[in-house]
TORKE-393569 format. One line per 10 residues: number of its first residue (from 1); their letters; for each residue x, y, z of C-alpha. Coordinates in nm, 2 decimals, always signed. Layout:
N
NUM> A> X/Y/Z  ... .
***
This chain:
545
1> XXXXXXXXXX> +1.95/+1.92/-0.61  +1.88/+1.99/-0.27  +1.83/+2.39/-0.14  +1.83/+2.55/+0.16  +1.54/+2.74/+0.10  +1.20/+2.74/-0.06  +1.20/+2.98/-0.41  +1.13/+3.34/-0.34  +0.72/+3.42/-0.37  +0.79/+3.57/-0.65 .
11> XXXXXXXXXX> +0.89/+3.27/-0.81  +0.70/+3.01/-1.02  +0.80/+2.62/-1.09  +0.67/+2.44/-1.34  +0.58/+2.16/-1.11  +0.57/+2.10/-0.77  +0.51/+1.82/-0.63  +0.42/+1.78/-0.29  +0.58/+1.45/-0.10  +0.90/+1.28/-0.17 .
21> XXXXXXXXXX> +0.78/+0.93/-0.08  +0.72/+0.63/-0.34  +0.46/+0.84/-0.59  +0.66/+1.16/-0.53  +1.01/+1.09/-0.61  +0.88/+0.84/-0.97  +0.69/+1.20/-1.02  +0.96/+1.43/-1.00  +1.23/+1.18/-1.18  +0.97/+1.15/-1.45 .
31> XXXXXXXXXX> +0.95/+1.48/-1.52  +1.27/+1.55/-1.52  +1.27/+1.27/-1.78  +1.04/+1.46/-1.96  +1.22/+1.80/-1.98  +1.05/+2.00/-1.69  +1.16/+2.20/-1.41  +1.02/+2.04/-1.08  +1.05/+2.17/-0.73  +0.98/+1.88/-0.44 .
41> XXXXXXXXXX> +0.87/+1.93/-0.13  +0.93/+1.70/+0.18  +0.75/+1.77/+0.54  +1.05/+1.54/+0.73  +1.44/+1.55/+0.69  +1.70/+1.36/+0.52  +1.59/+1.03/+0.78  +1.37/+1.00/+1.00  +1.28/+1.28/+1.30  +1.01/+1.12/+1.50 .
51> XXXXXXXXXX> +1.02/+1.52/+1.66  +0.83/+1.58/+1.30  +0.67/+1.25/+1.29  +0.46/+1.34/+1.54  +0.27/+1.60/+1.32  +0.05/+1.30/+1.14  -0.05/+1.18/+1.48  -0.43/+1.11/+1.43  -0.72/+1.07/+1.64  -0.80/+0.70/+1.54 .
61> XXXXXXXXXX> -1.18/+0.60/+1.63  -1.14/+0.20/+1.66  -0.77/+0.12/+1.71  -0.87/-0.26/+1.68  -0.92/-0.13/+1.29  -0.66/+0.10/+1.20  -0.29/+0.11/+1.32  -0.10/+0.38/+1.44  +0.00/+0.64/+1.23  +0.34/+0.63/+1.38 .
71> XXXXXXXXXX> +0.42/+0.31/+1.22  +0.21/+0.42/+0.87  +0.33/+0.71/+0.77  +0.70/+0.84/+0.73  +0.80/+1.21/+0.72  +1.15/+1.21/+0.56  +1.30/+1.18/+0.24  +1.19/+0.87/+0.05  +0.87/+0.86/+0.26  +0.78/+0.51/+0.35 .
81> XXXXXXXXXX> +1.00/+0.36/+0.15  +1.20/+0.36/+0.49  +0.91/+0.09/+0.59  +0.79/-0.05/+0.30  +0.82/-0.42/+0.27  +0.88/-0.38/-0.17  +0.58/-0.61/-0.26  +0.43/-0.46/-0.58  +0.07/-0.61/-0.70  -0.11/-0.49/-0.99 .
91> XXXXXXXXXX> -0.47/-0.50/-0.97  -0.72/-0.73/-1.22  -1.01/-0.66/-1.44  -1.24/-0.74/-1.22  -1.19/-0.44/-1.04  -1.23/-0.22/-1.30  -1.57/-0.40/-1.42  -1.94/-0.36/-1.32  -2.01/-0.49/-1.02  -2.36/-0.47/-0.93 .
101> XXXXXXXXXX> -2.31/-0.65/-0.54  -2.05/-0.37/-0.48  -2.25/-0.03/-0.63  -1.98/+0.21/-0.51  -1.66/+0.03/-0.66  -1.72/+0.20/-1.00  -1.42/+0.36/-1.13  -1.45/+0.59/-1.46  -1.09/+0.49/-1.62  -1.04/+0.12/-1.72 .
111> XXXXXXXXXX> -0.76/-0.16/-1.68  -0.65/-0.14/-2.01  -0.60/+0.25/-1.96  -0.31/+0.14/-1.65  -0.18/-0.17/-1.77  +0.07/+0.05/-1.99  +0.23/+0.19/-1.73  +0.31/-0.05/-1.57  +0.63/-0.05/-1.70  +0.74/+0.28/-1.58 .
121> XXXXXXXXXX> +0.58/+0.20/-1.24  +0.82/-0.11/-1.19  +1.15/+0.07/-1.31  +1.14/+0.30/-1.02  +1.00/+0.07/-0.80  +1.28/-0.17/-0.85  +1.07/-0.46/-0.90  +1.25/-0.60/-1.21  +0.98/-0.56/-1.47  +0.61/-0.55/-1.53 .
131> XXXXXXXXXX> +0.52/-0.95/-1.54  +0.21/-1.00/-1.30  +0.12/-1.27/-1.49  +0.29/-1.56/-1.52  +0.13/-1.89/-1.69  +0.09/-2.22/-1.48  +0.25/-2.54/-1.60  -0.13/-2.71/-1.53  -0.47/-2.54/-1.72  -0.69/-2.53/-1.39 .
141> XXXXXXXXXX> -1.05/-2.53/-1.40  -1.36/-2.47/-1.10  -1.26/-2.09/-1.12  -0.93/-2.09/-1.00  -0.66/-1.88/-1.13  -0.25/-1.96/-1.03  -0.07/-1.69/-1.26  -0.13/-1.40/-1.11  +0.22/-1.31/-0.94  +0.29/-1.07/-0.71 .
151> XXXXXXXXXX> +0.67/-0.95/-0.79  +0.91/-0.75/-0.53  +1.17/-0.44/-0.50  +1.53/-0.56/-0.55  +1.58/-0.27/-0.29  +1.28/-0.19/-0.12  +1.42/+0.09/+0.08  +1.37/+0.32/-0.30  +1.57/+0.63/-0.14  +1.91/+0.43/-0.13 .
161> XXXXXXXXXX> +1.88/+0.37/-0.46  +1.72/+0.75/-0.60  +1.89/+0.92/-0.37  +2.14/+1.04/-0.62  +1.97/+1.12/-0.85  +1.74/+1.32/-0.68  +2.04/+1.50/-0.51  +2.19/+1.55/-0.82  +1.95/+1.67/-1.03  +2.00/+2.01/-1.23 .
171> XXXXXXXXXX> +1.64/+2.02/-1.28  +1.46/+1.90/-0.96  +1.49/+2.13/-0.63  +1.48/+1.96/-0.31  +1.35/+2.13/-0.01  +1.32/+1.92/+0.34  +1.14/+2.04/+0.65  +0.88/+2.21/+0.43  +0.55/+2.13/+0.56  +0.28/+2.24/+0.33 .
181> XXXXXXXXXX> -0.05/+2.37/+0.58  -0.29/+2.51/+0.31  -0.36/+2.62/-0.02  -0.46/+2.99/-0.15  -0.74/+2.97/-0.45  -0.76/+3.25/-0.68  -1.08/+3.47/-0.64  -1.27/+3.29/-0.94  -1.18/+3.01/-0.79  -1.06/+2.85/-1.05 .
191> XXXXXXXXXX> -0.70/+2.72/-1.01  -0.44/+2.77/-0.73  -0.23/+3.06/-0.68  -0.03/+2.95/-0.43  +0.09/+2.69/-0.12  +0.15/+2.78/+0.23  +0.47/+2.63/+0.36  +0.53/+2.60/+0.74  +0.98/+2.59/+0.70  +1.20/+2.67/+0.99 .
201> XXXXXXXXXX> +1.25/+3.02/+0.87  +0.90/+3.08/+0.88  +0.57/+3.05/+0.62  +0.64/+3.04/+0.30  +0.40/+3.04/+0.01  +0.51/+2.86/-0.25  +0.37/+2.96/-0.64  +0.39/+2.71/-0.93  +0.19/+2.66/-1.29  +0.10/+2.30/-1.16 .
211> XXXXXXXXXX> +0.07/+2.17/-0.80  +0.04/+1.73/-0.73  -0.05/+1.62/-0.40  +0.20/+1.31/-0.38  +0.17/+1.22/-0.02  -0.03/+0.93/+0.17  -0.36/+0.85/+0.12  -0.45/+1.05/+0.52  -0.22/+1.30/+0.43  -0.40/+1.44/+0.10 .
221> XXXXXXXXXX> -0.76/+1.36/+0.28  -0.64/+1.62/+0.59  -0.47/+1.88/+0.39  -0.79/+1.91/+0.16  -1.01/+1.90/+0.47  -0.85/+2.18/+0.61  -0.86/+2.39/+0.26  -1.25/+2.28/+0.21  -1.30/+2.46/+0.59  -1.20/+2.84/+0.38 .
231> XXXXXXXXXX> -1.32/+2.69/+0.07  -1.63/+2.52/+0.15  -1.79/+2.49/-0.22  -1.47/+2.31/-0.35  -1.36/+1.93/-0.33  -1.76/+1.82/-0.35  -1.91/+2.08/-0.06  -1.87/+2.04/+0.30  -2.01/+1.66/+0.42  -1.98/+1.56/+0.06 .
241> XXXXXXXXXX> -1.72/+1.34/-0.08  -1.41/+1.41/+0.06  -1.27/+1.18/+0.34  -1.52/+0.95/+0.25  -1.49/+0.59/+0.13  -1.20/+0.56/+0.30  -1.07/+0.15/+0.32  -0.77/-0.08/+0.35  -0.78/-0.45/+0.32  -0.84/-0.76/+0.57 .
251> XXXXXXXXXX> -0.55/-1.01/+0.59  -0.50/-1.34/+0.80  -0.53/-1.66/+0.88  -0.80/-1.95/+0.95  -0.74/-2.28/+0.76  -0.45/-2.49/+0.67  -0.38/-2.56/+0.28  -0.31/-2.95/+0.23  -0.13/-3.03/-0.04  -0.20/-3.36/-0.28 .
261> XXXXXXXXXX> +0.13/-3.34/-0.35  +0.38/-3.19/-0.10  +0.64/-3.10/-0.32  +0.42/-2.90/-0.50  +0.51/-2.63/-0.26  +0.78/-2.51/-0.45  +0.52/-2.36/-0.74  +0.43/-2.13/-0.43  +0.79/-2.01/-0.27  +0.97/-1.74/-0.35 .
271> XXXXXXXXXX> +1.16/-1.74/-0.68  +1.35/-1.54/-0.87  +1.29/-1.44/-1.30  +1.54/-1.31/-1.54  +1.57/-0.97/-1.37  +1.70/-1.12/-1.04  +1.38/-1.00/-0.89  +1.19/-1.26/-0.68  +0.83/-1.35/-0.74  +0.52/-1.55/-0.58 .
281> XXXXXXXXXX> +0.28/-1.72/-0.71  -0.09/-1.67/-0.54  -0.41/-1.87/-0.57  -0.70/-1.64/-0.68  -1.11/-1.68/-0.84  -1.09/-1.59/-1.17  -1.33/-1.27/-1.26  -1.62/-1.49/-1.33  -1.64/-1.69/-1.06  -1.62/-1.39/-0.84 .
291> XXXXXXXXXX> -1.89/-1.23/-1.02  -2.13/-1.51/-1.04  -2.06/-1.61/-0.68  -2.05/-1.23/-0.60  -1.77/-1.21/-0.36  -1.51/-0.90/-0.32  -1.19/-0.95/-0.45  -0.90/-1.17/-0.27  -0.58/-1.40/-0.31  -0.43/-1.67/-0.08 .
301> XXXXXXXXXX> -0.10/-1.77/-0.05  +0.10/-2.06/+0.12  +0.24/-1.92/+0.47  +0.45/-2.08/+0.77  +0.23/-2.15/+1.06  +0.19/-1.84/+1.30  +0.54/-1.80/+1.45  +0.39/-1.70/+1.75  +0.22/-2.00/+1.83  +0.51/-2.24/+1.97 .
311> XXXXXXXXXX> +0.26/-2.51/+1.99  +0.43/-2.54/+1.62  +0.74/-2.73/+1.78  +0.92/-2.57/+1.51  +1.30/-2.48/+1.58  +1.36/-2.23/+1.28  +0.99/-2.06/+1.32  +1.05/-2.05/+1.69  +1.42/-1.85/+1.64  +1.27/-1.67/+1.40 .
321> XXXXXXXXXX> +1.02/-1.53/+1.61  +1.25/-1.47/+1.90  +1.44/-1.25/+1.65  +1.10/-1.08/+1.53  +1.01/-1.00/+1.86  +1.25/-0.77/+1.96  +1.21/-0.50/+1.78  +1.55/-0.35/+1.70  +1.65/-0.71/+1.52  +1.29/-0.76/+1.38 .
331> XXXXXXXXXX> +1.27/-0.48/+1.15  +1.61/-0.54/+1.01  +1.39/-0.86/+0.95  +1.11/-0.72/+0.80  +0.89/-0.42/+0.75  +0.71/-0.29/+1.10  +0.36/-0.38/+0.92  +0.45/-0.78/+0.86  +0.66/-0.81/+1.14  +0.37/-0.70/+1.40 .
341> XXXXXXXXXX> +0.15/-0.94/+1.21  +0.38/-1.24/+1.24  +0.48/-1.17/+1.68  +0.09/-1.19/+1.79  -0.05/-1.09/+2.05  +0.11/-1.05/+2.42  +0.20/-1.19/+2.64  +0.47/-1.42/+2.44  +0.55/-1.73/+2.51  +0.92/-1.67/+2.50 .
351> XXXXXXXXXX> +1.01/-2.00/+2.71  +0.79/-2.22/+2.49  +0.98/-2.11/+2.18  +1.33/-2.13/+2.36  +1.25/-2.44/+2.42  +1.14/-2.54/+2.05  +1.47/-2.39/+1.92  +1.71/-2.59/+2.20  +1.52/-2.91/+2.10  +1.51/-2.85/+1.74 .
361> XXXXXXXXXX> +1.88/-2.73/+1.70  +2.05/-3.00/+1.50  +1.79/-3.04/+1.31  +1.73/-2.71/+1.26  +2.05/-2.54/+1.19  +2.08/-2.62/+0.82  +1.73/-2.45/+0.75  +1.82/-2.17/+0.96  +2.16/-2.12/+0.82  +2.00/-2.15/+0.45 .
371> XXXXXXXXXX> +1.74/-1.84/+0.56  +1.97/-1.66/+0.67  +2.16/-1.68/+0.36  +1.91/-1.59/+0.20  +1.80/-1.27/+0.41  +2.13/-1.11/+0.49  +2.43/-1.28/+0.27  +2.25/-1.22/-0.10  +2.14/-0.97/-0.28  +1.84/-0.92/-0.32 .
381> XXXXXXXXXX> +1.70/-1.02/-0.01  +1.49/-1.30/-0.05  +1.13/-1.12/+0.07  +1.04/-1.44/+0.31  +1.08/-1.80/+0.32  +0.88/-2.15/+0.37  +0.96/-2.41/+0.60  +0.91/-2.71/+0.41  +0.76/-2.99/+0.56  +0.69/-3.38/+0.47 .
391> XXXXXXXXXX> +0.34/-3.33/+0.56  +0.22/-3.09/+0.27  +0.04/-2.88/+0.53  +0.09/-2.47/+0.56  -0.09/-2.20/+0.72  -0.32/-2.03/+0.41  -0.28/-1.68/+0.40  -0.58/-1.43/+0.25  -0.54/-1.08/+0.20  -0.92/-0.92/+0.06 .
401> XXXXXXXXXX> -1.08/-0.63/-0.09  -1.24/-0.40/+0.15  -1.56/-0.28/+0.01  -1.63/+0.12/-0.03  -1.83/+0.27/+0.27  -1.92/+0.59/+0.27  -1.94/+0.59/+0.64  -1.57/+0.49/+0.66  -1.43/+0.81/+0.65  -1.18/+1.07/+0.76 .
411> XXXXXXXXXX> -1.28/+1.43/+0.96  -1.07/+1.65/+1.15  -1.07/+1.72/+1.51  -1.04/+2.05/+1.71  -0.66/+1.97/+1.82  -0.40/+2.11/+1.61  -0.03/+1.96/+1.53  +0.30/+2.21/+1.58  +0.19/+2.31/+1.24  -0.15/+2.46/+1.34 .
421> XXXXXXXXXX> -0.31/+2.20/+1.09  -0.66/+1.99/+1.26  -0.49/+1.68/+1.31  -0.71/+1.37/+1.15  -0.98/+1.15/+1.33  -1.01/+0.83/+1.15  -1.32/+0.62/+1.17  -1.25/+0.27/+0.96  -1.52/+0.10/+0.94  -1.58/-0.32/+0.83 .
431> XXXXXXXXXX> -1.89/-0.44/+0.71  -2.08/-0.81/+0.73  -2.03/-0.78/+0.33  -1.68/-0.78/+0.41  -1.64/-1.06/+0.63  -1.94/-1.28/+0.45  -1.70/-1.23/+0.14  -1.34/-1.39/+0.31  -1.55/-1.68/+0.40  -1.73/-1.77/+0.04 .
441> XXXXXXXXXX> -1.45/-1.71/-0.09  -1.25/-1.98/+0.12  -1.51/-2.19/+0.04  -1.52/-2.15/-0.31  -1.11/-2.20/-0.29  -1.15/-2.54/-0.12  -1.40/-2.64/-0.34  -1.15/-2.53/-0.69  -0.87/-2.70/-0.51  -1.01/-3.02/-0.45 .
451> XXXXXXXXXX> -1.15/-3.05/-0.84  -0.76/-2.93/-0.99  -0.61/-3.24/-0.73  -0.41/-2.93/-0.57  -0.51/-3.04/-0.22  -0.83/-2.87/+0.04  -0.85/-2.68/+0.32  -0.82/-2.76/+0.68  -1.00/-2.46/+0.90  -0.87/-2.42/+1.23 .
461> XXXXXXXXXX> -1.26/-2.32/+1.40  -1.53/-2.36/+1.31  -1.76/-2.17/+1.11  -1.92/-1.91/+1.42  -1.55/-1.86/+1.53  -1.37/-1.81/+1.18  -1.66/-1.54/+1.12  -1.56/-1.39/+1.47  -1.21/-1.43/+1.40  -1.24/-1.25/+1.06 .
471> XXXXXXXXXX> -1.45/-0.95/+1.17  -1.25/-0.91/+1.52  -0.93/-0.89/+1.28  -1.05/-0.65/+1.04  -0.79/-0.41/+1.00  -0.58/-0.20/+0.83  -0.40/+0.13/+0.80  -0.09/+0.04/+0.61  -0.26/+0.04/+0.26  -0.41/+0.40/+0.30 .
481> XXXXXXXXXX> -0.74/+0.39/+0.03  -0.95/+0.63/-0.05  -1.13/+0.94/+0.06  -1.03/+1.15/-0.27  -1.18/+0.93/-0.49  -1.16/+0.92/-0.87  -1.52/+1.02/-1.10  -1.70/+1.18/-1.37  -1.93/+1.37/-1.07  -1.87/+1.69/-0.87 .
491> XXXXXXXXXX> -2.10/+1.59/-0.62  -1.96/+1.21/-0.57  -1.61/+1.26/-0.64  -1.30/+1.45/-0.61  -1.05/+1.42/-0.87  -1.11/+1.36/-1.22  -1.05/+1.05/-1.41  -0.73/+1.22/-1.50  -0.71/+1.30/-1.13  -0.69/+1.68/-1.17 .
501> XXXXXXXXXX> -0.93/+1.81/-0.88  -1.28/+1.93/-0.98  -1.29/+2.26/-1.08  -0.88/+2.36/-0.99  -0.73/+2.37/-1.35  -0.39/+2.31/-1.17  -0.38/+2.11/-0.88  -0.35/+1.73/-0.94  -0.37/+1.41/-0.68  -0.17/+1.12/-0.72 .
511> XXXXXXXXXX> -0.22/+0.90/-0.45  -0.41/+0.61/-0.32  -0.65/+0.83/-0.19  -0.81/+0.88/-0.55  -0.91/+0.52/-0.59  -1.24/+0.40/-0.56  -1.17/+0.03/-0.47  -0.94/-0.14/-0.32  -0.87/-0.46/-0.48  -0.70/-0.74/-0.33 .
521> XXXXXXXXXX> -0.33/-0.57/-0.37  -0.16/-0.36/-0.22  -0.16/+0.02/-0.32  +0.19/+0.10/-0.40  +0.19/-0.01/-0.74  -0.07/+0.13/-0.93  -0.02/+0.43/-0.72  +0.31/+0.50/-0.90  +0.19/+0.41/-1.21  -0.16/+0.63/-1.24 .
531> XXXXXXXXXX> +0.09/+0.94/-1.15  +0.33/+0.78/-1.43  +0.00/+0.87/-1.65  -0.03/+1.16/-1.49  +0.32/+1.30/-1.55  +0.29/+1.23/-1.91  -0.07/+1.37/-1.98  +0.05/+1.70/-1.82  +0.36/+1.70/-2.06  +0.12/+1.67/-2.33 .
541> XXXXX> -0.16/+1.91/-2.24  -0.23/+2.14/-2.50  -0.09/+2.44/-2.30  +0.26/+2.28/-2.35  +0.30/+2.20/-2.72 .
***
C-alpha cells in the first residue's frame, strides 16, 4: 500500500528494500510471497519528475563512453522499467568458468547455482517463461552455437502491470519521494542500525532487521561511497574495491551477414512460443571455442541496415527513421537507449530519406502497414522487425563482454545534489583486449558460418578502420556493471557470494553492481533472479525458523 509517511524511528520493518525499479519491486512481491512485512522505498514519484531526476546527474569522464545519466537512470516508481526495452538474456557457462585470458572475471557462485531462478526471474519480468535455449533444426559444427535465445517482456513497461499489486498490498508499504542519503552503523560495526531518508517533511531515519540496496548499478556504488567517507574501514577500505571494475558492453555494427539461403532469415526474426512471448535466435562461439581461441564473450544477430544511412534506398527503413528521429514519436517506438543507436549521428539527412520513402511508397506501404501492425495494433508488441530482402544480405549486429578493469571505476566529486549527497564522476574505461576480442570473434563467426553453409561476412572497412570503428564506439551506460562486486575476499570484494555486504550482518545488494563480469547479455535478467535467491535465502536464515 502506499503511505504518506515514512514509519516512525521508532519503528522496525522486517525488510526494506531500497528502489522500486525492476530488482526492487520482484524483491518486495517476493517477500510478500513469502510471508514478510516489507517496507519500499522510492527516491522519484508516482512518474517521472525530471525536477528529482536531476539528483543522479553525474560527472561523466569520457562522454564518448558512457551516456547520460538522464537517459539511464529513472527516479520514479517502477524505476527504468519506464525505459527499458523488455529484452531478458541469461548469461552462459562460460562466464561462470575459469578464464585464465580474463584473471578478474572470477565469480565465487556458479551457473548452476542461478539457472533455478530463472523461473521466478521471468514471471515478474513478463518474459513468458525461462527458455533461453532453444534447439536448432541443423547440428552445427566449427564452434558455433544457434540456440541460445534471447526472450522479451510481454509488457516491458513492468509498473503497468505490478502496479496493483504493489498498491494494494496489505503487507508491502510504499513510500515515494524518499531519498535515502546514508547509512548509520552500530558502534561495533557490525550491522546497520539505521537509514537516513531525505522526504519532503524532512530527514528521516528509517530502522529495519534487514536492509537491500535494489537500485542501479551507479546508484548503490555512490551511496556506499559516500557511507565508506564516515566509515572508511568498511566495503574493502578507502581506494579498495568499491567503485571499481565498473563495465558495460560494446555493441554495433561493421560487416554484412550473407545468407546461402535467404529465406533462412526467418530462423533469425522475431517469433513468438507458447506463452505469446516473442523470441530471437542469436549466433554465438560455443564455450570452447571461446576458450581455446580466448576471446570475451559475444553474440550477433541479423539487423536492418543503419536507418540512418539513406544511402539504403529503403522506403520502410527510411519512414522508420524519420519517425525515430523525432523524439516524442521515437520513444513510443522504442526505448531511448535503441532508438539513439538506430538515428546516428547529426546532422541527418532528412531530404535523402524523404526522398527514399516518396520513391519507395507503393512498394513500400504493405511492409510498412505489416510493422505497424505489428508495433501498435497487437499485443504484445512485436520488439523489432526485419526487412526482408531477395538478396540474403543484413547488417550483423554484435553486442560483447566488456572485460573487468580495475581502473574503470566510479569516485565522487566535491559537488553535491539537492540532497547534499557527492554526486558521481564516472571514468569508463575500454581496453585493446576489448576491441582485439570483437574482431577475433567476427572472424572466428565468418569462418563457423562458412563451414555450417549458413552464409560469410561482408565487412564494411577494412581491417585498420573496423578496429577504429570498434574502439571509437566503445560505449555504454545503459547496462550499469559492476563496482560492488561479488567474492570470497574483504580486500577484493564487496558483497558476499550471497551478496550480504562484508562484515554488515544486515544490509544486502542486489544489483548489477555485484557482478564481476559482464557477459554478453544484458543485466536485467540475472539481476532479478540473484535477488530472487536472495529473497529466499533470507527467508530461510536460521534467525527465521
Amino acid at each position: 500500500m502506499l503511505v504518506e509517511q515514512l514509519p516512525s524511528d521508532q519503528s522496525i520493518s522486517e525488510f526494506c528494500v531500497v528502489g522500486s525499479g525492476p530488482v526492487g519491486m520482484a524483491l518486495a512481491l517476493e517477500l510478500e510471497q513469502l510471508g514478510y512485512d516489507v517496507l519500499l522505498i522510492e527516491s522519484g514519484d508516482s512518474a517521472i519528475d525530471s525536477k528529482i531526476a536531476e539528483a543522479s546527474r553525474a560527472e561523466i569522464v569520457d562522454p564518448r563512453r558512457h551516456a547520460d545519466m538522464s537517459l539511464t537512470v529513472c527516479r520514479a516508481l517502477g524505476g527504468t522499467s519506464w525505459t527499458w526495452g523488455g529484452r531478458c538474456v541469461a548469461y552462459n557457462d562460460v562466464d561462470f568458468a575459469r578464464r585464465d585470458f580474463v584473471p578478474d572475471a572470477s565469480w565465487p557462485i556458479s551457473h548452476d547455482s542461478i539457472l533455478a531462478w530463472y523461473a521466478i526471474a521471468s514471471k515478474y519480468l513478463l518474459c513468458g517463461n525461462d527458455c533461453f535455449t532453444m534447439p536448432y533444426k541443423h547440428a552445427l559444427t566449427d564452434g558455433l552455437k544457434l540456440n541460445a535465445v534471447e526472450r522479451w517482456a510481454i509488457t516491458p513497461r513492468l509498473i503497468e502491470v505490478h502496479r496493483k499489486a504493489l498498491l494494494h498490498s496489505q503487507r508491502i508499504k510504499l513510500c515515494l519521494r524518499s531519498t535515502v542519503v546514508g547509512l548509520r552503523i552500530a558502534e561495533n560495526g557490525s550491522r546497520v542500525e539505521s537509514l537516513e531518508v531525505a522526504t519532503p517533511s524532512g530527514s528521516r531515519l528509517v530502522k529495519a532487521h534487514n536492509f537491500i540496496l535494489a537500485s542501479g548499478g551507479v546508484e548503490a556504488n555512490r551511496l556506499l561511497l559516500f557511507a565508506q567517507q564516515k566509515y572508511p574501514f568498511h566495503f574493502g577500505g578507502v581506494d579498495g574495491p568499491l567503485g571499481r571494475y565498473y563495465m558495460g558492453h560494446l555493441s554495433g555494427k561493421i560487416a554484412s551477414l550473407q545468407l546461402r539461403v535467404p529465406e533462412s532469415v526467418s530462423d533469425l526474426d522475431f517469433n513468438r512460443d507458447g506463452s505469446g512471448a516473442y523470441y530471437r535466435r542469436r549466433f554465438m562461439l560455443t564455450s570452447e571455442a571461446q576458450i581455446e581461441n580466448k576471446v570475451l564473450n559475444a553474440v550477433f544477430w541479423a539487423d536492418n541496415p543503419p536507418f540512418y544511412d539513406p544511402s539504403h534506398r529503403n522506403a520502410v527503413l527510411s519512414a522508420t527513421f524519420l519517425a525515430l528521429a523525432f523524439p516524442p514519436s521515437g520513444r513510443q517506438l522504442l526505448s531511448e537507449a535503441i532508438r539513439l543507436a538506430h538515428t546516428g549521428p547529426r546532422p541527418y539527412k532528412i531530404a535523402a530519406h524523404l526522398r527514399n520513402v516518396i520513391v519507395g511508397a507503393p512498394s513500400g506501404a504493405v511492409e510498412m502497414y505489416r510493422i505497424l501492425r505489428d508495433r501498435f495494433m497487437t499485443k504484445p508488441k512485436k520488439p523489432g522487425f526485419i526487412v526482408p530482402n531477395k538478396g540474403g544480405r543484413y547488417a550483423l549486429h554484435y553486442h560483447a563482454e566488456q572485460a573487468p578493469n580495475a581502473l574503470s571505476r566510479i569516485t565522487l566529486t566535491t559537488e553535491k545534489d539537492a540532497f547534499g549527497m557527492p554526486r558521481a564522476s564516472i571514468d569508463m574505461r575500454y581496453s585493446d583486449q576489448d576491441v582485439d576480442s570483437v574482431l577475433e570473434s567476427h572472424r572466428l563467426l565468418d569462418k563457423a558460418l562458412r563451414a555450417n553453409r549458413i552464409g560469410q561476412l561482408a565487412y564494411w572497412k577494412s581491417p585498420k578502420e573496423a578496429r577504429e570503428w570498434v574502439s571509437d564506439n566503445a560505449g555504454d551506460g545503459f547496462h550499469q556493471i559492476g563496482g560492488v562486486r561479488m567474492g570470497t575476499d574483504p580486500s577484493t570484494s564487496v558483497v558476499d557470494p550471497d551478496l550480504k555486504v562484508h562484515g554488515l550482518s544486515n544490509l544486502s545488494v542486489a544489483s548489477s553492481a555485484v557482478f564481476p563480469s559482464g557477459s554478453q547479455a544484458n543485466s536485467t535478467l540475472l539481476a532479478v533472479a540473484l535477488a530472487m535467491r536472495l529473497a529466499h535465502r533470507l527467508a530461510n536464515s536460521p534467525s527465521r525458523q
